[in-house]
PDB file of N, CA, C and O in Angstrom:
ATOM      1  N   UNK A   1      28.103   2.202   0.157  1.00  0.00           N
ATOM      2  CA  UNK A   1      26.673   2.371   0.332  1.00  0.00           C
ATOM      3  C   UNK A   1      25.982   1.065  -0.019  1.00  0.00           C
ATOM      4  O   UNK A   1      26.348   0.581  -1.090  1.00  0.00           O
ATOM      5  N   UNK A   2      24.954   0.316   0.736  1.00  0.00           N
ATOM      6  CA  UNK A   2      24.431  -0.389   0.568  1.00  0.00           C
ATOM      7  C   UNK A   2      23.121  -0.485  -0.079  1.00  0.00           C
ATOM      8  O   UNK A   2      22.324   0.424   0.155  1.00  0.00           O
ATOM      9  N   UNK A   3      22.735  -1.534  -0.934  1.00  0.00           N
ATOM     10  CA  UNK A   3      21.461  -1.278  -2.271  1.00  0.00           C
ATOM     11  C   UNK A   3      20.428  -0.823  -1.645  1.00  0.00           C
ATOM     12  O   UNK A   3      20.263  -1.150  -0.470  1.00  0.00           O
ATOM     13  N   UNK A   4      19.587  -0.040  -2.244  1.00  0.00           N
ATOM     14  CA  UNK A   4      18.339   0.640  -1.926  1.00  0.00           C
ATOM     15  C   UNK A   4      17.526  -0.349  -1.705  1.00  0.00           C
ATOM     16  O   UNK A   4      17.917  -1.508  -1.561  1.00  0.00           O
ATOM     17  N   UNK A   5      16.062   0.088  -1.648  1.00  0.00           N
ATOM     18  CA  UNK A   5      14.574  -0.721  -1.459  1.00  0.00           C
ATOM     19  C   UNK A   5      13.838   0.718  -1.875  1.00  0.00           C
ATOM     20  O   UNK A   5      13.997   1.860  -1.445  1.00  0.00           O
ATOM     21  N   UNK A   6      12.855   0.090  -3.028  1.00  0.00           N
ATOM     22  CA  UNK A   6      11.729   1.017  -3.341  1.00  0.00           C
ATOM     23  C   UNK A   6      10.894   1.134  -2.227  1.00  0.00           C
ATOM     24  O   UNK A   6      10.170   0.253  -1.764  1.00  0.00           O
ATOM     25  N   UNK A   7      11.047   2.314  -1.816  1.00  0.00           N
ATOM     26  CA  UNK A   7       9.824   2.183  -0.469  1.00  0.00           C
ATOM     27  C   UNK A   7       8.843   3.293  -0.539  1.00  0.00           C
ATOM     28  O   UNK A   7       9.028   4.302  -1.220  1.00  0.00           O
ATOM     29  N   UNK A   8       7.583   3.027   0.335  1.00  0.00           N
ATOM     30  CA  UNK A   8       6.261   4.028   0.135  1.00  0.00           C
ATOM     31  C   UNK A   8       5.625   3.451   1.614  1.00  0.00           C
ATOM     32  O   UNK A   8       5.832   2.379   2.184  1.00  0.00           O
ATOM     33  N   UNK A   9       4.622   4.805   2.059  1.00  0.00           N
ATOM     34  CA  UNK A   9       3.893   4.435   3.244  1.00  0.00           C
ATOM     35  C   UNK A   9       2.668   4.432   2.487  1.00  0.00           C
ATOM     36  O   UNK A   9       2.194   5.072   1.548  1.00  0.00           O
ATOM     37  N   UNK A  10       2.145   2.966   3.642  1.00  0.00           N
ATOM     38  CA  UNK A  10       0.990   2.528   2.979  1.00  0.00           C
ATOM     39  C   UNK A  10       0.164   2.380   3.947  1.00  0.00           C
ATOM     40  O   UNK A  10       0.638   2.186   5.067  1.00  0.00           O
ATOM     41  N   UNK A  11      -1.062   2.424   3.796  1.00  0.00           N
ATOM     42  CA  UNK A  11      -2.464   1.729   5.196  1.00  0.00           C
ATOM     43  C   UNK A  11      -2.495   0.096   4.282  1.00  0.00           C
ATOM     44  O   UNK A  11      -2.431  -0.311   3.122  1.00  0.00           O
ATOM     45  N   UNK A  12      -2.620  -0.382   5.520  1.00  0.00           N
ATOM     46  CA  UNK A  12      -3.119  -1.650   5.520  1.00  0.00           C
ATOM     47  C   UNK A  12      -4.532  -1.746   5.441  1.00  0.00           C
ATOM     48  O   UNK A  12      -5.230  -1.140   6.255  1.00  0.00           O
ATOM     49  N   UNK A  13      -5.047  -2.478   4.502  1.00  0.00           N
ATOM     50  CA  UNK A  13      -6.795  -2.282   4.421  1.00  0.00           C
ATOM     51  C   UNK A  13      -7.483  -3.395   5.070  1.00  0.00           C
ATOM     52  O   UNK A  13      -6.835  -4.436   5.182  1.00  0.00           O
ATOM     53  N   UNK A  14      -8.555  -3.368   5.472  1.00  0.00           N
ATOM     54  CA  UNK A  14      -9.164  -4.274   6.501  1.00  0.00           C
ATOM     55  C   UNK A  14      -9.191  -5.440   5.999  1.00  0.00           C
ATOM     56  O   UNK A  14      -8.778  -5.348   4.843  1.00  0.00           O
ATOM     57  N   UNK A  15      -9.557  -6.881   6.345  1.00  0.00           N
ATOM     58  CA  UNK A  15     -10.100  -7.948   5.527  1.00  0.00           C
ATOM     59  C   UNK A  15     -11.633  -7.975   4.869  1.00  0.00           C
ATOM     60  O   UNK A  15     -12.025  -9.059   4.438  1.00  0.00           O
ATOM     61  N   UNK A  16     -12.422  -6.933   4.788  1.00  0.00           N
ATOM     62  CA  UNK A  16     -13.437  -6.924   4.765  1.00  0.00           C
ATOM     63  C   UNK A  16     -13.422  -6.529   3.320  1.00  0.00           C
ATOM     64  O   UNK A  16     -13.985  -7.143   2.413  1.00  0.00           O
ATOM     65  N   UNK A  17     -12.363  -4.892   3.153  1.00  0.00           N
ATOM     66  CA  UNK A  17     -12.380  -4.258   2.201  1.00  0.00           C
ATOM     67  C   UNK A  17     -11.588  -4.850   1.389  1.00  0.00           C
ATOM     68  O   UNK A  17     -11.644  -4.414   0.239  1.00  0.00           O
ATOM     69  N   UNK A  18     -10.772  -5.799   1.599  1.00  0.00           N
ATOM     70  CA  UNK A  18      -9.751  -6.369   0.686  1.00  0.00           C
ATOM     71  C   UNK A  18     -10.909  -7.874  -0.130  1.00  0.00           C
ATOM     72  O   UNK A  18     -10.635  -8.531  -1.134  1.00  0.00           O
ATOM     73  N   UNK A  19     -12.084  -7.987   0.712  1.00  0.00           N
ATOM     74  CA  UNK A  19     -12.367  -9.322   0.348  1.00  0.00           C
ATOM     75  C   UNK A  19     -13.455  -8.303  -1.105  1.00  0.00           C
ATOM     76  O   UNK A  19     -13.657  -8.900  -2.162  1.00  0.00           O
ATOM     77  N   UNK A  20     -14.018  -6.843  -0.925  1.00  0.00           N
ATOM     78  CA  UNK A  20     -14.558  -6.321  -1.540  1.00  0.00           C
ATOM     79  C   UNK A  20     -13.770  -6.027  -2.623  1.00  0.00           C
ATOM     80  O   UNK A  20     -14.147  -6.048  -3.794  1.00  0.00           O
ATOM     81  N   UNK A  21     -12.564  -5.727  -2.183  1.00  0.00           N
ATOM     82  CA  UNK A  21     -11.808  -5.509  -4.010  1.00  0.00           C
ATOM     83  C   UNK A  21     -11.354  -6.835  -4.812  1.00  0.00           C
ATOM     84  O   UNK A  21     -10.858  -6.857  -5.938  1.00  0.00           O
ATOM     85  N   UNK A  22     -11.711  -8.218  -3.758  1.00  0.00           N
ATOM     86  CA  UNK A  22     -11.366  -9.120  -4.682  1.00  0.00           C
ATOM     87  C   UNK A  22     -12.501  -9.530  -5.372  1.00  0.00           C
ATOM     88  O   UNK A  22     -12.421 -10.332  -6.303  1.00  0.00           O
ATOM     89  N   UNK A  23     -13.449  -9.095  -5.033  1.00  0.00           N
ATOM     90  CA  UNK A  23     -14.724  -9.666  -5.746  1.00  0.00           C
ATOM     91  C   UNK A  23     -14.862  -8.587  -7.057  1.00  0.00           C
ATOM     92  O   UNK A  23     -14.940  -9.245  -8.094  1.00  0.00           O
ATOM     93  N   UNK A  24     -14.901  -7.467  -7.252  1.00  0.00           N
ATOM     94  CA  UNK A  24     -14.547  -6.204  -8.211  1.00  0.00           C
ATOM     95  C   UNK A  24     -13.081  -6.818  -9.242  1.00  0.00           C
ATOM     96  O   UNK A  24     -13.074  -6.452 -10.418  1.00  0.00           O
ATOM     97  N   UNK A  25     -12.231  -7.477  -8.882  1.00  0.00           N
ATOM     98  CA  UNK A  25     -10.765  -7.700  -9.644  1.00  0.00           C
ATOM     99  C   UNK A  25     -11.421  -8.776 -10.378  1.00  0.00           C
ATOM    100  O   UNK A  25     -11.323  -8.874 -11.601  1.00  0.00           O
ATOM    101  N   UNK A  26     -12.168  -9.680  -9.566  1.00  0.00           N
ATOM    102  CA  UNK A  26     -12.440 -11.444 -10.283  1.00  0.00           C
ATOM    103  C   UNK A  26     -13.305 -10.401 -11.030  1.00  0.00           C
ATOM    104  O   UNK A  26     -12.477  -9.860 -11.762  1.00  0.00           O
ATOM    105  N   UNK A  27     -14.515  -9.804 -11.264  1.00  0.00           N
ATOM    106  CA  UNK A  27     -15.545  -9.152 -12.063  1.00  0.00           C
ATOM    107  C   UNK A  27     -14.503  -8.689 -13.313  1.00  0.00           C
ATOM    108  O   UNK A  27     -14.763  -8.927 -14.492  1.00  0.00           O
ATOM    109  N   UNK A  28     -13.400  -8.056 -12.906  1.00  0.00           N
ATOM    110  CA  UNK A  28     -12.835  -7.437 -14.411  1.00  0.00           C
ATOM    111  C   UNK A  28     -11.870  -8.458 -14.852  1.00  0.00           C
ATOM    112  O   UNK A  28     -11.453  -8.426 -16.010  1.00  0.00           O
ATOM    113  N   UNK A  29     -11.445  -9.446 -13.945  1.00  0.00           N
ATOM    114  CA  UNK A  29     -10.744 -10.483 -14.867  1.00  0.00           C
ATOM    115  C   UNK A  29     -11.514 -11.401 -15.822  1.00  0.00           C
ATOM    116  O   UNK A  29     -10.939 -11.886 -16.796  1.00  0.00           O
ATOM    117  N   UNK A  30     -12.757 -11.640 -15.571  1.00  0.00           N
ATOM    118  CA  UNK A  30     -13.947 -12.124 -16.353  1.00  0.00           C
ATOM    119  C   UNK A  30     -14.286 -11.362 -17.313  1.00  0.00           C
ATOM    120  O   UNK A  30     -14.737 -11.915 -18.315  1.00  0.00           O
ATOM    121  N   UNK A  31     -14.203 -10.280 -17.299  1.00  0.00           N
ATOM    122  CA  UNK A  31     -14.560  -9.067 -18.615  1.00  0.00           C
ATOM    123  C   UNK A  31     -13.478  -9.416 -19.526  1.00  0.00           C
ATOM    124  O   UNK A  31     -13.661  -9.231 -20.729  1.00  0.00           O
ATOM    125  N   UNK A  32     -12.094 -10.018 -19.006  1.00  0.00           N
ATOM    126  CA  UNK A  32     -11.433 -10.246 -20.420  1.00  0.00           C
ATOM    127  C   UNK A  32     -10.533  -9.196 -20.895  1.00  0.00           C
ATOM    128  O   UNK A  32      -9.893  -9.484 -21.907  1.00  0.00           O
ATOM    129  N   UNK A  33     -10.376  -8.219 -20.461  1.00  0.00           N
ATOM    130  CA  UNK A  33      -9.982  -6.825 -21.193  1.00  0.00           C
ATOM    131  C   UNK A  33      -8.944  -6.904 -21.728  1.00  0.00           C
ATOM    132  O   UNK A  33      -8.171  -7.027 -20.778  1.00  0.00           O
ATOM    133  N   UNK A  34      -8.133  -6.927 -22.972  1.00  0.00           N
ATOM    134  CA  UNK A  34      -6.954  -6.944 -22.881  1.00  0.00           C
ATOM    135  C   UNK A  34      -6.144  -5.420 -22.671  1.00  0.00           C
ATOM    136  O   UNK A  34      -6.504  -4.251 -22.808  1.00  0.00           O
ATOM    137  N   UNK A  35      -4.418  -6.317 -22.126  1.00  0.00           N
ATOM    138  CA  UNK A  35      -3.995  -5.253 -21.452  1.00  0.00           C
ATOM    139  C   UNK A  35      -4.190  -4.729 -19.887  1.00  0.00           C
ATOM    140  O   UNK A  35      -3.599  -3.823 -19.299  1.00  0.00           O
ATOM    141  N   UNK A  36      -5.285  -5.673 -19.402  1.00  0.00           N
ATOM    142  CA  UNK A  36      -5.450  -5.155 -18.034  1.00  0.00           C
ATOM    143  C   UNK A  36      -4.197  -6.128 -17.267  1.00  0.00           C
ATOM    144  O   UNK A  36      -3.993  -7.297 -17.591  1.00  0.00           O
ATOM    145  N   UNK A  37      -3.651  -5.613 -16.515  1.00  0.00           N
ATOM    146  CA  UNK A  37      -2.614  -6.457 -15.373  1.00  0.00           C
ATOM    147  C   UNK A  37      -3.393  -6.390 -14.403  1.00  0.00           C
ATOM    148  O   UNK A  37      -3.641  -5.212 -14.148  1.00  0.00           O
ATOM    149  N   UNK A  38      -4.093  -7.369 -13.482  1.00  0.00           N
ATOM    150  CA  UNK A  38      -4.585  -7.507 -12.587  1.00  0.00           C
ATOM    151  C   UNK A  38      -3.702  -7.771 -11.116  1.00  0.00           C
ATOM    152  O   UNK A  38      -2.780  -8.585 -11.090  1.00  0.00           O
ATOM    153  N   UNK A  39      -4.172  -6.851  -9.713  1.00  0.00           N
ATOM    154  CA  UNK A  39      -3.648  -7.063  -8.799  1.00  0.00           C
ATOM    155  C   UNK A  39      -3.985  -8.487  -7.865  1.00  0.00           C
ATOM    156  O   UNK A  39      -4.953  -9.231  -8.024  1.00  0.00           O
ATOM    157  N   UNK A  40      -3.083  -8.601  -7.030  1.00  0.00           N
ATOM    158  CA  UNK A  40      -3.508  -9.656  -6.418  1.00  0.00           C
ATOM    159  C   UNK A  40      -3.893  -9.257  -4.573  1.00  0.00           C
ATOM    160  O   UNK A  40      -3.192  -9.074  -3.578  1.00  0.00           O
ATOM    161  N   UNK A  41      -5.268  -9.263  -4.830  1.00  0.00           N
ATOM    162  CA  UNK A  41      -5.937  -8.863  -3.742  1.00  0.00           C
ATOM    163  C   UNK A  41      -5.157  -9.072  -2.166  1.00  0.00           C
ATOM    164  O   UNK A  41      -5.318  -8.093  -1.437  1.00  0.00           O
ATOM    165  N   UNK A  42      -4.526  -9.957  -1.696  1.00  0.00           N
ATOM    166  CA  UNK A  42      -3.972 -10.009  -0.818  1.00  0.00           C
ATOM    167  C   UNK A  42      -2.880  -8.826  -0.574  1.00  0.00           C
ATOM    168  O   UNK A  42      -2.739  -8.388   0.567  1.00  0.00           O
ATOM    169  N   UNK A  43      -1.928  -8.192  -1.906  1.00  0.00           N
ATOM    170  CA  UNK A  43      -1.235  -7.230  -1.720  1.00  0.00           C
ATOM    171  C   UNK A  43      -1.600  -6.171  -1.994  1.00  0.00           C
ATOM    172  O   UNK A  43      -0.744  -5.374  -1.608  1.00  0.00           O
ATOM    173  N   UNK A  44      -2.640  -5.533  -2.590  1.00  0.00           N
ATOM    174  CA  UNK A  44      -3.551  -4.629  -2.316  1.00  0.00           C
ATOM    175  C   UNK A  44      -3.530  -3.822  -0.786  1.00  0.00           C
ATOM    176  O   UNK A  44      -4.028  -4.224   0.266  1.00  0.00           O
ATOM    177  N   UNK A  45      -2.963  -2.862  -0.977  1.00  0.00           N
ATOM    178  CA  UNK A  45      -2.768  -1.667   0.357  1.00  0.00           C
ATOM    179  C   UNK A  45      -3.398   0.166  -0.450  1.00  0.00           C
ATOM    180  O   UNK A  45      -3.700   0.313  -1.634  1.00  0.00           O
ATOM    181  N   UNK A  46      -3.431   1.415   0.762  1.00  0.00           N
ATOM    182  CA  UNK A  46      -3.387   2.466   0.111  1.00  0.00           C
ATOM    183  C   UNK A  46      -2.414   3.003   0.097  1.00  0.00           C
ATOM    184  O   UNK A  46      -2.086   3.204   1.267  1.00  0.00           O
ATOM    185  N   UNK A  47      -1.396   3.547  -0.863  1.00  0.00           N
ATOM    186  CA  UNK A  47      -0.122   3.970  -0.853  1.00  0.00           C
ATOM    187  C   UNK A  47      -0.558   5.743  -0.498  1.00  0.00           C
ATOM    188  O   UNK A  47      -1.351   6.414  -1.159  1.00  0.00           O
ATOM    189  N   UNK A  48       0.182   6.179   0.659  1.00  0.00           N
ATOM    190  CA  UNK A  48       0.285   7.870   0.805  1.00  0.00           C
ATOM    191  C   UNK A  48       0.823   8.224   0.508  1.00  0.00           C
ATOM    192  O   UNK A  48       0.552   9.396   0.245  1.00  0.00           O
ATOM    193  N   UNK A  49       2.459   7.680   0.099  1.00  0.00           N
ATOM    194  CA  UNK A  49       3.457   7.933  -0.672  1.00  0.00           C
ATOM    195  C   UNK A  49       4.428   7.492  -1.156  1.00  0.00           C
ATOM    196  O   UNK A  49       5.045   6.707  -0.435  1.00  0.00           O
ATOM    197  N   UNK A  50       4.985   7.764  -2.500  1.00  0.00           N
ATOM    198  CA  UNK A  50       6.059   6.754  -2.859  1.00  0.00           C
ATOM    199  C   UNK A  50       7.489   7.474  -2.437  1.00  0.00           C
ATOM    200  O   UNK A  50       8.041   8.272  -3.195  1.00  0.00           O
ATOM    201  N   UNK A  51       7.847   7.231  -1.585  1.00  0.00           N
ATOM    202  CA  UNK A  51       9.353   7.179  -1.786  1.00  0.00           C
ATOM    203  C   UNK A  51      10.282   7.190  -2.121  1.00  0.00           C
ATOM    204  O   UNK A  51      11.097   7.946  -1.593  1.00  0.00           O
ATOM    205  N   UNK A  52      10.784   6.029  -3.585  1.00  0.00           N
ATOM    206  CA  UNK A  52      11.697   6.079  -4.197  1.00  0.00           C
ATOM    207  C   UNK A  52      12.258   5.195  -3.704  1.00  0.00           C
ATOM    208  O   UNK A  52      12.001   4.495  -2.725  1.00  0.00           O
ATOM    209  N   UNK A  53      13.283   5.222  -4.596  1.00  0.00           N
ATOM    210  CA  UNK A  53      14.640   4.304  -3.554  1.00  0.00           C
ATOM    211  C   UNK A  53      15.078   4.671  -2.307  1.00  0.00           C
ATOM    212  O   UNK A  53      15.033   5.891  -2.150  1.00  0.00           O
ATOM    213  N   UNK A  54      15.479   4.063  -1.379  1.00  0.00           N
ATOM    214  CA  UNK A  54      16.044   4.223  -0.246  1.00  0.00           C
ATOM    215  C   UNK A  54      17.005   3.403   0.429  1.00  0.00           C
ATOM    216  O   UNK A  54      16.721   2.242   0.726  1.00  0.00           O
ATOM    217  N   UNK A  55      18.145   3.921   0.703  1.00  0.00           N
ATOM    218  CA  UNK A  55      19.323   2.841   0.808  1.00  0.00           C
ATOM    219  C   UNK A  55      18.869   2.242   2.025  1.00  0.00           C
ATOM    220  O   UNK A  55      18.288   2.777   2.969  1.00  0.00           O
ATOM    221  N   UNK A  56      19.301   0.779   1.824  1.00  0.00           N
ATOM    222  CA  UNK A  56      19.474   0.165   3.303  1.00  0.00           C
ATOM    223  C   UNK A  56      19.628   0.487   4.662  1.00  0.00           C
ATOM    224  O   UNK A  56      19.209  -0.129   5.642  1.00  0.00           O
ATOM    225  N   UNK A  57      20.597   2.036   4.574  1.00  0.00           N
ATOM    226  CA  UNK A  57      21.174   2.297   5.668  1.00  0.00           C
ATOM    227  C   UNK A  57      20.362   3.291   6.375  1.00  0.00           C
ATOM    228  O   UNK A  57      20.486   3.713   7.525  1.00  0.00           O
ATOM    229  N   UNK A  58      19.546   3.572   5.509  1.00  0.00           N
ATOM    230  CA  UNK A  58      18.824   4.776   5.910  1.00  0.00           C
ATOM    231  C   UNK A  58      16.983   4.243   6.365  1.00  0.00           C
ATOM    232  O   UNK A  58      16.269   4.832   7.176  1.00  0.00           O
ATOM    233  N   UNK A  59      16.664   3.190   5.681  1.00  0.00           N
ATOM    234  CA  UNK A  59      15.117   2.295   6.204  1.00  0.00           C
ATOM    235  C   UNK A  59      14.898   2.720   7.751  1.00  0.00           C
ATOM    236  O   UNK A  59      13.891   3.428   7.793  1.00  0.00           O
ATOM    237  N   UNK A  60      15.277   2.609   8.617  1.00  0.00           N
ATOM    238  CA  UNK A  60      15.581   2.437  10.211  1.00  0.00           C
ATOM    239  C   UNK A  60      14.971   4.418  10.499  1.00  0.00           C
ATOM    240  O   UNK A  60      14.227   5.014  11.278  1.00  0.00           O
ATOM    241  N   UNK A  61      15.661   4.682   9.582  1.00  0.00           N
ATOM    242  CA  UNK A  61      15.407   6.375  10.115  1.00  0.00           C
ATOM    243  C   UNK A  61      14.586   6.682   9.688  1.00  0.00           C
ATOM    244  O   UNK A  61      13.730   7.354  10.264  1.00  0.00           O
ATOM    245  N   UNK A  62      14.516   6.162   8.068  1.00  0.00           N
ATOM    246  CA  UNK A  62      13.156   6.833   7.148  1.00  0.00           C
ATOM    247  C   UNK A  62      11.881   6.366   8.510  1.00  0.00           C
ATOM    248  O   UNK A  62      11.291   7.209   9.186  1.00  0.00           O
ATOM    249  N   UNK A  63      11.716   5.000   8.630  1.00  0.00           N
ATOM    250  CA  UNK A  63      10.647   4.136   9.147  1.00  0.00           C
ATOM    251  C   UNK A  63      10.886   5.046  10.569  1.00  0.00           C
ATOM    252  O   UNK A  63       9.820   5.624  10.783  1.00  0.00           O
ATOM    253  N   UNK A  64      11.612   5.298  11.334  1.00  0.00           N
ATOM    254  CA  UNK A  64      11.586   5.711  12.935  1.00  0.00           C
ATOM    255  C   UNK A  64      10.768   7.099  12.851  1.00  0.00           C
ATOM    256  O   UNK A  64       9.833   7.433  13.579  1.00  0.00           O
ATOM    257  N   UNK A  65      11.348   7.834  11.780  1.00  0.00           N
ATOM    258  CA  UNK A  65      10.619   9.279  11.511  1.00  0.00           C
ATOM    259  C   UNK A  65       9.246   9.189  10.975  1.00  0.00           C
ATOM    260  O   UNK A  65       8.336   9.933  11.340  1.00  0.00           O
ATOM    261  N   UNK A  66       9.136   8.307  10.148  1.00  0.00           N
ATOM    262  CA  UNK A  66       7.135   7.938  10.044  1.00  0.00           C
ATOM    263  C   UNK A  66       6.369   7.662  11.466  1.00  0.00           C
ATOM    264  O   UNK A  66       5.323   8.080  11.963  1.00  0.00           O
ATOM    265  N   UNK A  67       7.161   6.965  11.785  1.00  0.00           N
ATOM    266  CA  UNK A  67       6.109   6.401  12.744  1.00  0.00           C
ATOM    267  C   UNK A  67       6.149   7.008  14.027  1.00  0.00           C
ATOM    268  O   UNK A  67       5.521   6.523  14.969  1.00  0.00           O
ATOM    269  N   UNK A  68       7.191   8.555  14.187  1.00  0.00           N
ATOM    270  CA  UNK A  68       7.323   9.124  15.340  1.00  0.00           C
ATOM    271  C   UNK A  68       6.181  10.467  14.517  1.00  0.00           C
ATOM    272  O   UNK A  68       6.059  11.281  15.433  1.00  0.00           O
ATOM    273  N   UNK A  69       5.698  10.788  13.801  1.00  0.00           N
ATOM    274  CA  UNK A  69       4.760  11.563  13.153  1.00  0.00           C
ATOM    275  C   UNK A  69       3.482  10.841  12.834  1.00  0.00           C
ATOM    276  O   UNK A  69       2.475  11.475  12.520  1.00  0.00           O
ATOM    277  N   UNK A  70       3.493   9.762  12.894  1.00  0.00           N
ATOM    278  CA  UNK A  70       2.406   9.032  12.884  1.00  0.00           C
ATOM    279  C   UNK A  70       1.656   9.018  14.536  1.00  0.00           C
ATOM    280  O   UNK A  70       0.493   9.388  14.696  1.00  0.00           O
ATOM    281  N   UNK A  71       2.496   8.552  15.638  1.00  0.00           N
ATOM    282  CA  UNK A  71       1.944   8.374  16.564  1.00  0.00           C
ATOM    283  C   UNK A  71       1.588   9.988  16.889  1.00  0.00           C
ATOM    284  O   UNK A  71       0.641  10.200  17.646  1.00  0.00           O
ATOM    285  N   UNK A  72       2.102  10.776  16.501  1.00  0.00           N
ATOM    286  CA  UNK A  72       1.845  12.194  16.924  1.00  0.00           C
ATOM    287  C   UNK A  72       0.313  12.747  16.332  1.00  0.00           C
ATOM    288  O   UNK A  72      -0.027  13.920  16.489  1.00  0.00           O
ATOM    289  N   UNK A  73      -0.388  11.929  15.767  1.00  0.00           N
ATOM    290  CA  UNK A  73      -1.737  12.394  15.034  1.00  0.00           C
ATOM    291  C   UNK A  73      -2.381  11.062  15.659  1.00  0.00           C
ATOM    292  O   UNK A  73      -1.849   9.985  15.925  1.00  0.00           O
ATOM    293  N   UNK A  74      -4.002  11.597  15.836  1.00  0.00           N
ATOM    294  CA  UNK A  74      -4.709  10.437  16.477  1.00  0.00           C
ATOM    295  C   UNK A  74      -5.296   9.862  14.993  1.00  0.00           C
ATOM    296  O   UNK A  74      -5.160  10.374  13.882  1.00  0.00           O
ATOM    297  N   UNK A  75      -5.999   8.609  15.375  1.00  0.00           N
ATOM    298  CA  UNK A  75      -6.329   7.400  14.461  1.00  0.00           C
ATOM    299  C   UNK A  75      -7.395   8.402  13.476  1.00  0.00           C
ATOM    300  O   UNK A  75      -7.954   9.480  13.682  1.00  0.00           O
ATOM    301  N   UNK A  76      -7.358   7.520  12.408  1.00  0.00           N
ATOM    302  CA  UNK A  76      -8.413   8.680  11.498  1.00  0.00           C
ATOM    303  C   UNK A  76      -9.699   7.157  10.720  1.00  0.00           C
ATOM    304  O   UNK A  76      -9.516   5.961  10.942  1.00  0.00           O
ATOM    305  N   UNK A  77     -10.678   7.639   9.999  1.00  0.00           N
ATOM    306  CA  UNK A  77     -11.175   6.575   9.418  1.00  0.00           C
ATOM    307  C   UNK A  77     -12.032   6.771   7.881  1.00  0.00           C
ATOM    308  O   UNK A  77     -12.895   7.588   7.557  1.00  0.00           O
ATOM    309  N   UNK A  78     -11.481   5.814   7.232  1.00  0.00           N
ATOM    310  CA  UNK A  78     -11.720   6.075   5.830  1.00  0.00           C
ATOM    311  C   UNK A  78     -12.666   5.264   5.435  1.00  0.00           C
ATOM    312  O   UNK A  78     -12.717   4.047   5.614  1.00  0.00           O
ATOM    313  N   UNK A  79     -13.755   6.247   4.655  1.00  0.00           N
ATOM    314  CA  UNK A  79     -14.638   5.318   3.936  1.00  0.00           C
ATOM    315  C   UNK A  79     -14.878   4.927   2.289  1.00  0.00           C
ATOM    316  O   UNK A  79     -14.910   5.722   1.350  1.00  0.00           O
ATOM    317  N   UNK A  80     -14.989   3.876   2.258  1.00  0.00           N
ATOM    318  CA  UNK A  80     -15.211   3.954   0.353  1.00  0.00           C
ATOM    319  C   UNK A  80     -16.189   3.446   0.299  1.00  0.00           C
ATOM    320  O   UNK A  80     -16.782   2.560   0.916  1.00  0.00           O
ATOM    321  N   UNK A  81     -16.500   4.618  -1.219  1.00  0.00           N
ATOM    322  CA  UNK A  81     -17.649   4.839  -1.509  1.00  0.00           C
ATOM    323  C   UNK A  81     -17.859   3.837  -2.718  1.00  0.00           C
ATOM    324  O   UNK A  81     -18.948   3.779  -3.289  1.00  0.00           O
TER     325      UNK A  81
END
């Protein structure tokens, strides 16, 4: 069996909303907080689900079966508030 990969399906977030959570991250990295681990806005996505490990051998099917249930639902649109 070949090594896993932690995997999760995620949305990709627009450049608009990603440029909005970097301005909110720089705001709390300036607050100082200790203990906060800050993300780095570029990898910033919405996770729908985590996965777990998943062997190598199996990525191809996990990923073919998302995205054959994905195309089966029309586009949707999310707003934050």
């Amino acid at each position: 069996m070949s090594a896993g990969i932690r995997a999760f399906v995620a949305i990709e977030l627009t450049p608009d909303v990603k440029a909005e959570l970097a301005s909110l991250i720089e705001g709390i990295g300036r607050a100082d907080i200790r203990g906060v681990r800050l993300a780095r806005p570029d990898g910033i996505h919405l996770t729908l689900r985590f996965l777990g490990d998943v062997s190598a051998d199996a990525v191809k099917t996990v990923a073919s079966a998302i995205r054959q249930v994905a195309t089966a639902h029309g586009p949707f649109t999310l707003r934050a508030c």
